[in-house]
C-alpha positions, 0 to 999 in steps of 0.5 A, spaced: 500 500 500 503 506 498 506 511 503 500 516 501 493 513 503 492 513 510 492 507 515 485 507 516 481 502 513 478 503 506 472 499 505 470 495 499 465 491 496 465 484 496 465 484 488 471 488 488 477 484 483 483 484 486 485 488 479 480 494 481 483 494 488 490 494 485 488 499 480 485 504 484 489 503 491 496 500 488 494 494 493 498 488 491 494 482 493 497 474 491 490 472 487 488 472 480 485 479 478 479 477 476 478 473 483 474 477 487 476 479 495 469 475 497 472 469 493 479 470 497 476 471 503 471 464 502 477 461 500 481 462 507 477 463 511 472 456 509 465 455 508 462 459 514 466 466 514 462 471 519 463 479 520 469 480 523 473 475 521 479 476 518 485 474 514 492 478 512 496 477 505 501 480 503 502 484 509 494 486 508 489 484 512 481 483 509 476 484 515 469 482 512 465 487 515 458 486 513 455 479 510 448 478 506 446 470 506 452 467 504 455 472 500 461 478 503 458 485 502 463 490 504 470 488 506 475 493 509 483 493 506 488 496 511 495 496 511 497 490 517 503 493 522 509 491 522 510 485 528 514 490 534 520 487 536 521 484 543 523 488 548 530 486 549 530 481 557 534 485 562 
C-alpha cells in the first residue's frame, strides 16, 4: 500500500477484483485479478466466514465487515503493522 493513503481502513465491496483494488489503491494482493476479495476471503477463511473475521496477505489484512446470506458485502483493506520487536530481557 503506498506511503500516501492513510492507515485507516478503506472499505470495499465484496465484488471488488483484486485488479480494481490494485488499480485504484496500488494494493498488491497474491490472487488472480479477476478473483474477487469475497472469493479470497471464502477461500481462507472456509465455508462459514462471519463479520469480523479476518485474514492478512501480503502484509494486508481483509476484515469482512458486513455479510448478506452467504455472500461478503463490504470488506475493509488496511495496511497490517509491522510485528514490534521484543523488548530486549534485562
Amino acid at each position: 500500500m503506498p506511503d500516501g493513503l492513510p492507515h485507516v481502513p478503506l472499505r470495499l465491496k465484496g465484488t471488488t477484483t483484486v485488479e480494481n483494488e490494485r488499480n485504484s489503491y496500488d494494493i498488491q494482493l497474491d490472487a488472480d485479478d479477476n478473483t474477487t476479495l469475497d472469493t479470497i476471503l471464502h477461500q481462507e477463511l472456509g465455508n462459514e466466514p462471519a463479520v469480523d473475521n479476518s485474514i492478512v496477505l501480503n502484509g494486508i489484512t481483509l476484515q469482512i465487515c458486513e455479510m448478506v446470506g452467504r455472500r461478503i458485502a463490504t470488506v475493509a483493506i488496511l495496511q497490517t503493522p509491522p510485528r514490534a520487536a521484543a523488548d530486549p530481557l534485562p
